[in-house]
C-alpha positions as CSV (number, residue, x, y, z in Angstrom):
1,X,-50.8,-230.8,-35.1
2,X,-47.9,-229.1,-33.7
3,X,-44.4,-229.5,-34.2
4,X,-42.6,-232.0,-31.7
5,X,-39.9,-229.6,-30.3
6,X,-42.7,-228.0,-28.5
7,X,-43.8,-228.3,-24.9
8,X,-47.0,-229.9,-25.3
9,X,-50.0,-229.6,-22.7
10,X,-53.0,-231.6,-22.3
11,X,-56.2,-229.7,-21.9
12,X,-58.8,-231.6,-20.4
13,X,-62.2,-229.9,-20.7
14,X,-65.4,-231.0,-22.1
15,X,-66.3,-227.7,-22.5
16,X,-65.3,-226.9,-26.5
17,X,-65.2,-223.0,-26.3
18,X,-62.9,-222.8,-22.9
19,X,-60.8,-225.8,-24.4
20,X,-60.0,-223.7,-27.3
21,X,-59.7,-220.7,-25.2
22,X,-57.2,-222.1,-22.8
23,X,-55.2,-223.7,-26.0
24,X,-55.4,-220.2,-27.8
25,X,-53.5,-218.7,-25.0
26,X,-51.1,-221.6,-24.6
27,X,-50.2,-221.3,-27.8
28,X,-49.2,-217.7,-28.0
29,X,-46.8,-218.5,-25.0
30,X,-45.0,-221.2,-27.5
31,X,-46.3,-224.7,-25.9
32,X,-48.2,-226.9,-27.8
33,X,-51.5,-228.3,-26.7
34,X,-53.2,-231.4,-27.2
35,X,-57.2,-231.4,-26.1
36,X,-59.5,-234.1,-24.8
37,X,-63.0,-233.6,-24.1
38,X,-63.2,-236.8,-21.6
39,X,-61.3,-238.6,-19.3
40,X,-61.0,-241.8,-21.6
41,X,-59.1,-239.5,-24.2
42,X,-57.3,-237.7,-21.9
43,X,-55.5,-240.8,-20.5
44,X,-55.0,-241.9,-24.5
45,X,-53.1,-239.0,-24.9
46,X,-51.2,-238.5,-22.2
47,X,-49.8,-241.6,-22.7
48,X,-48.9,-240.9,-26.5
49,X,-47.8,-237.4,-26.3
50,X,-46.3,-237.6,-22.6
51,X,-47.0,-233.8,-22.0
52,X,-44.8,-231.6,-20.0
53,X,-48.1,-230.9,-17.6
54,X,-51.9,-231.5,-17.5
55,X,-54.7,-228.3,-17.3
56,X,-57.6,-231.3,-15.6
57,X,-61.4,-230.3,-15.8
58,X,-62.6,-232.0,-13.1
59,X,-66.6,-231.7,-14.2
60,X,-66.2,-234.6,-16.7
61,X,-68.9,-236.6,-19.1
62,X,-68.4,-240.3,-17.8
63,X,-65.2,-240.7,-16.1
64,X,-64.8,-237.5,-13.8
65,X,-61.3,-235.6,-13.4
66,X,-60.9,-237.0,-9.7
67,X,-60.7,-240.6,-11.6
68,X,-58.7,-239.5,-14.3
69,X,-56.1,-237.4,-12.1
70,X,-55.7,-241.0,-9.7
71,X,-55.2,-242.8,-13.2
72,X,-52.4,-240.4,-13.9
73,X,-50.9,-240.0,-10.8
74,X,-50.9,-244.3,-11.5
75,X,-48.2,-243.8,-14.4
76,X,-46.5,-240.4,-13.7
77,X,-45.9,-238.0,-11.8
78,X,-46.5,-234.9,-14.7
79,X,-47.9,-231.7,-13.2
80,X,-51.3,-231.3,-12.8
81,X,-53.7,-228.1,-12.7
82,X,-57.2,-228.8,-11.6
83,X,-59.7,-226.6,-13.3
84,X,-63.1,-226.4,-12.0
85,X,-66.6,-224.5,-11.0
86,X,-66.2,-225.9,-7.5
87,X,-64.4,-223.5,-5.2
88,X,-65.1,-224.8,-2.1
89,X,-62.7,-225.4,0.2
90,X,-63.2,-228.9,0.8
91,X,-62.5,-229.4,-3.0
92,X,-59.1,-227.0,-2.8
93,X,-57.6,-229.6,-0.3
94,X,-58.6,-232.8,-1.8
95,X,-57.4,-231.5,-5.1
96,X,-53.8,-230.7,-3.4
97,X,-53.4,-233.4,-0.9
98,X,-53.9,-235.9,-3.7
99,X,-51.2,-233.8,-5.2
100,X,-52.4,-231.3,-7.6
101,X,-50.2,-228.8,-8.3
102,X,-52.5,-226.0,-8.4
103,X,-56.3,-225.2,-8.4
104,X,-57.9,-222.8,-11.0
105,X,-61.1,-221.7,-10.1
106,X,-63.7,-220.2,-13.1
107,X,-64.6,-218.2,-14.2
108,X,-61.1,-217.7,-14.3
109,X,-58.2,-215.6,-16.3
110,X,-56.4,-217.5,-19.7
111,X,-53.2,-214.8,-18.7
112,X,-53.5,-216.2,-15.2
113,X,-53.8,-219.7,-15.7
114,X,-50.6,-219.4,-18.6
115,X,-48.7,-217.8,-15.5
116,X,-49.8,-220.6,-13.7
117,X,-49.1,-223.1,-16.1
118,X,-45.4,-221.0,-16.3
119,X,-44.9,-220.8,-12.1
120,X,-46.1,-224.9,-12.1
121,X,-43.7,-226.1,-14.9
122,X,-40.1,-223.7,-13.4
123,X,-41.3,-225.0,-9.5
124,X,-41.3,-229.0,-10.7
125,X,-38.1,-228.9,-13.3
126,X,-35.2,-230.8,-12.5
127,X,-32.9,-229.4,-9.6
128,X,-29.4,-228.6,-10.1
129,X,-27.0,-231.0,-9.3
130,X,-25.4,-230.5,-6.0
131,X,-21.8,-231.7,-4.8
132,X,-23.2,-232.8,-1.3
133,X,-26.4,-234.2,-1.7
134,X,-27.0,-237.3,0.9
135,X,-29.0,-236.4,4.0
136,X,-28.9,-239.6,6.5
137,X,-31.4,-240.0,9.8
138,X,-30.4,-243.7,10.3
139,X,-31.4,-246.5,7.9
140,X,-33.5,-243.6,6.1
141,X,-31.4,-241.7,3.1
142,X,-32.4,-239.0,1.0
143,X,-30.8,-238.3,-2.3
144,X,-31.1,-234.9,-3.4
145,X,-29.6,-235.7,-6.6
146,X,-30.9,-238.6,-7.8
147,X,-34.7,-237.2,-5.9
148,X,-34.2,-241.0,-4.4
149,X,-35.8,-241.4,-0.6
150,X,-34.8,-245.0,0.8
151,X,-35.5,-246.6,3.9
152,X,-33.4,-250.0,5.1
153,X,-31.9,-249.7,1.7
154,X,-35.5,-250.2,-0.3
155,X,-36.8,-247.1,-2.6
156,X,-39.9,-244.9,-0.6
157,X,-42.2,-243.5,-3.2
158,X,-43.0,-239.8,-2.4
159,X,-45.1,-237.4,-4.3
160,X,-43.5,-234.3,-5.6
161,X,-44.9,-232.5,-2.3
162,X,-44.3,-235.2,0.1
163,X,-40.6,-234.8,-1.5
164,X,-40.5,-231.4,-1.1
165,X,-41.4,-231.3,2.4
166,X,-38.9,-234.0,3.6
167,X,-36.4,-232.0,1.9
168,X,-36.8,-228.9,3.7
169,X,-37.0,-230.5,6.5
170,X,-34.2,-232.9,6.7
171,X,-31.7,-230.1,5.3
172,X,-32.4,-228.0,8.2
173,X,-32.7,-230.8,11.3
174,X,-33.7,-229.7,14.5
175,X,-35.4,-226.1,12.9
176,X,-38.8,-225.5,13.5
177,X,-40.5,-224.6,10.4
178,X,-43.9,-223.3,10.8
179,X,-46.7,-224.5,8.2
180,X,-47.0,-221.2,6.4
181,X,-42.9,-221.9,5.5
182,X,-43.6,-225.2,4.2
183,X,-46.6,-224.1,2.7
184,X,-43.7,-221.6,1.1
185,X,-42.1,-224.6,0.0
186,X,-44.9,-226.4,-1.6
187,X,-46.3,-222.9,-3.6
188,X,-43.4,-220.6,-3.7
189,X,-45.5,-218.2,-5.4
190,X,-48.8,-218.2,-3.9
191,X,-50.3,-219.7,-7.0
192,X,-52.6,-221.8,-5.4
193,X,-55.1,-220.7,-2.5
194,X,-54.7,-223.3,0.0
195,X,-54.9,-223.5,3.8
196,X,-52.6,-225.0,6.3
197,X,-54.1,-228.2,7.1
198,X,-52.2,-229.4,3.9
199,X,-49.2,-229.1,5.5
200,X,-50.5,-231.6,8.1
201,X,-52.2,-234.2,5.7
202,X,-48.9,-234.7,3.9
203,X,-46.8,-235.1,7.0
204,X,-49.4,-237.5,8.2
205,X,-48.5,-239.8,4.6
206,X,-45.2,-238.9,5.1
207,X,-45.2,-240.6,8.4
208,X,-46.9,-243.7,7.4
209,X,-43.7,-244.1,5.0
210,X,-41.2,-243.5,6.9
211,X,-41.7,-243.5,10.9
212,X,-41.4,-247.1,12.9
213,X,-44.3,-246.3,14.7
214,X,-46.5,-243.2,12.9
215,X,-48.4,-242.3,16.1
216,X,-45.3,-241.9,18.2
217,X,-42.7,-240.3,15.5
218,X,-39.6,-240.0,16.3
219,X,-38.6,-238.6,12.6
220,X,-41.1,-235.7,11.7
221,X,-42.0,-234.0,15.2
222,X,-44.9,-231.6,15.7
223,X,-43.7,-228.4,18.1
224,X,-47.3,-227.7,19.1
225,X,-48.7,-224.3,18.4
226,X,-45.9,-223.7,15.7
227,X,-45.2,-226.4,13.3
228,X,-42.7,-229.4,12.3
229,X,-38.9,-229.8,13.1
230,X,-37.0,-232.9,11.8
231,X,-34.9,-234.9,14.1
232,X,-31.9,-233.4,15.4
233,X,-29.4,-236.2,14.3
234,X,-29.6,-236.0,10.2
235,X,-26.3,-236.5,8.9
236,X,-25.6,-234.0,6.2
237,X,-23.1,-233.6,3.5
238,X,-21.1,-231.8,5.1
239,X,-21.0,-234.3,7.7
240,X,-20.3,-237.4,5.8
């Protein structure tokens, strides 16, 4: 196959002349590609090759791509790029609130999806390390460094979204950041065509995590008519 130094992603498409479209292009760019033509065998090799990031047909023989992207999400957190013929709406923002990191639509572009592929992989690398990196609203602590969210001392899972939002969010406490910014935050680029309610369906989980009482927050507070503002008391680096 291809050499292990490589970047290796997992195509997932049953269809054999766009697989070996999307891998042609891949390829070019320097990544390596591994391809499965159902979900079954896509799990089987993500789990022996451990790609860098998934491109996920969701249009799948037996087990579909929704199934297969939950089974994933199960063991890692590796990017994800739904592919698909659906374009609906209603399909965008289940694939992103479950946390998809982008949504292709085909007919589609191979150059596209490889920029894609390219904006994906530099948005979810590792952050730098930063001197100052605790940001403390009472028995809830997030660890910029370590990308650790605790609450009374136990770990908070969050997906890479969910962790991006709390981040802007408790950074800047007491700013009102309206949902196009933190849709800013969660596609930088624009790569993925998505509409505000996002925003709200990730705050909503965020909020069942970490609020005493999620229908009367005290954390995460809506400013009606504009968007989200965290709670003026954070205690930043600078501030510890």
């Amino acid at each position: 196959m291809h050499p292990t130094d490589k970047k290796t992603i997992l195509v997932v498409e049953d269809d054999p002349n766009t697989a070996a479209l999307v891998a042609l292009y891949l390829e070019r760019e320097g990544f390596g590609t591994q391809v499965a033509r159902d979900g079954s065998e896509a799990l089987s090799l993500a789990e022996r090759h451990r790609p860098v990031l998934v491109i996920l047909d969701l249009m799948l023989p037996r087990m579909d791509g929704w199934e297969v992207f939950r089974r994933l999400r199960r063991r890692s957190e590796v990017p994800v790029i739904m592919l698909t013929a659906r374009g609906e709406e209603v399909d965008r923002v289940a694939g992103l609130t479950l946390g998809a990191d982008d949504y292709v639509v085909k007919p589609f572009s191979p150059r596209e999806l490889v920029a894609r592929v390219q904006t994906v992989l530099r948005r979810t690398a590792h952050p730098r390390i930063e001197a100052g990196h605790l940001h403390v609203h009472e028995d809830l602590v997030l660890d910029t460094e370590k990308r650790r969210l605790t609450l009374s001392g136990e770990t908070v899972p969050t997906t890479p979204h969910e962790y991006s939002l709390l981040r802007a969010l408790m950074e800047r406490p007491g700013r009102v950041f309206t949902r196009d910014e933190l849709l800013d935050r969660l596609y930088p680029m624009g790569e993925a065509v998505v509409i505000d309610r996002v925003v709200d369906v990730h705050i909503g989980k965020l909020r069942q995590k970490i609020e005493p009482d999620p229908s009367k927050p005290r954390r995460i507070i809506t400013v009606r008519g504009l968007g989200y503002r965290f709670a003026d008391s954070v205690q930043s680096p600078n501030q510890l």
